[in-house]
KELUMVO-771668 format. One record per atom (N, C-alpha, C): x, y, z; residue in three letters. Coordinates in pm, whole numbers, plus 50000, padded with zeros to 5 digits. Example, Ala and Ser with C-alpha at 12.3 -4.5 7.8 and 13.67 -1.06 7.14 Angstrom:
BEGIN
513194943150780ALA
512304955050780ALA
513204967050780ALA
512854977550708SER
513674989450714SER
512905000350787SER
This chain:
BEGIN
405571652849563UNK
404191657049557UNK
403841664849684UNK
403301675349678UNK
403001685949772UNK
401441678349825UNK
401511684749968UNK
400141677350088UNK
399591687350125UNK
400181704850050UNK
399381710650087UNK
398041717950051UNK
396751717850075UNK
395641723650052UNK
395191734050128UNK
394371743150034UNK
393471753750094UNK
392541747450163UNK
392191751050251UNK
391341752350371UNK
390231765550381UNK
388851755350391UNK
387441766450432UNK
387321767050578UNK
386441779050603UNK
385701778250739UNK
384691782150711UNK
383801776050766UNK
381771776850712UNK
381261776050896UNK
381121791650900UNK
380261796250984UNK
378921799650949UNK
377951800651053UNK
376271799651068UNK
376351809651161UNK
375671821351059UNK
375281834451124UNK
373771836651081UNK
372881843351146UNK
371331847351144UNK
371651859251042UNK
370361860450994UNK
370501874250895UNK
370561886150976UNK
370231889151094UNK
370701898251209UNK
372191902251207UNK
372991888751255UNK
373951888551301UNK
375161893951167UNK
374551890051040UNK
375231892650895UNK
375231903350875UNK
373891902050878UNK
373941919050814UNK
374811934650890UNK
374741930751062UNK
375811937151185UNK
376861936251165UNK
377351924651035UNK
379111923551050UNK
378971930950963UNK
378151929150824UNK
378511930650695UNK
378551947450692UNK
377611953450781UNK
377511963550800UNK
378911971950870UNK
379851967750963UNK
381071968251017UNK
382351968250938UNK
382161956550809UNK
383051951750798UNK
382551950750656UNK
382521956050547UNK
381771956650404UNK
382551940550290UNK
383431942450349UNK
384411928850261UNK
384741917650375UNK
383391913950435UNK
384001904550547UNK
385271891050539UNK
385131885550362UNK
385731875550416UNK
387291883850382UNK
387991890450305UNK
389031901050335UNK
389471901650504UNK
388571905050552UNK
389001908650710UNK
388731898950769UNK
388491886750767UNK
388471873350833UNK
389801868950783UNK
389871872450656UNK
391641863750640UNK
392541874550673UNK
392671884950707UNK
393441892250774UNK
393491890950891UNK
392521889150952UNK
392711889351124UNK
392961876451162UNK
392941859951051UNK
393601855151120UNK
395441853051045UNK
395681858250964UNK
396981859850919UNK
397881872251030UNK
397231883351064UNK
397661892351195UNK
397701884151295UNK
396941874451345UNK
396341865351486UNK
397811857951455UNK
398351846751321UNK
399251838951309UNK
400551847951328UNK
400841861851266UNK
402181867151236UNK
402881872651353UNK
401741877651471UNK
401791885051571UNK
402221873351672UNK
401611865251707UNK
401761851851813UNK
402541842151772UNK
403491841651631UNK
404221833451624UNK
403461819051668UNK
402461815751604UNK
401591803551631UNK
402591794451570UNK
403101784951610UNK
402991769851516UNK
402291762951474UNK
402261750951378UNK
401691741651299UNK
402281732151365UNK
401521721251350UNK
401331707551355UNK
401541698951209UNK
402731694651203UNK
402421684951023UNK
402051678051025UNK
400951671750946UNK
400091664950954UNK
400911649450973UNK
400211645351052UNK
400811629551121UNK
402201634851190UNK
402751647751263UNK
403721644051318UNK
403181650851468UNK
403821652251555UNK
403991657851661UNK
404541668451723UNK
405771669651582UNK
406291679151631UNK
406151693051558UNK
406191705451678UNK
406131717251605UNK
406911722151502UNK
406171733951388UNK
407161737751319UNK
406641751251293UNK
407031764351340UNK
407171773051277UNK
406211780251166UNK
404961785651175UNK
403891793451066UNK
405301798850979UNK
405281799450874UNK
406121805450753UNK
405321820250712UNK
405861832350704UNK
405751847250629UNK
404451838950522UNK
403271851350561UNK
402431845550481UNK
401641854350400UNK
401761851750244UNK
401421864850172UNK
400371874550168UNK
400781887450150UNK
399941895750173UNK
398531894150125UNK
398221884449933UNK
397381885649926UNK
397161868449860UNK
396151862349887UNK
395751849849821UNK
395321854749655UNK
């Protein structure tokens, strides 16, 4: 049986601050999961498995969900 799940992030932005991204960035959440899949592929980040300690390696991660 697989442990793994999708994962949210629920940020609190002002209608100012939204409308400045949305305005930047027209498909924000597109370029939120790109910049952190570039952030993971580029820095060779590791994971943590859940309940262990030890590192393992982010795995090639697909281009598109």
């Amino acid at each position: 049986m697989s442990t793994e799940r999708d994962r949210v992030i629920s940020i609190t932005l002002t209608e100012a601050e939204w409308r400045a991204f949305t305005a930047r960035h027209p498909q924000p959440v597109d370029w939120l999961r790109e910049q952190i899949r570039e952030e993971l592929q580029e820095r060779g980040i590791a994971a943590l498995q859940e309940g262990s300690n030890e590192a393992h390696v982010v795995p090639s991660l697909p281009a598109i969900l």
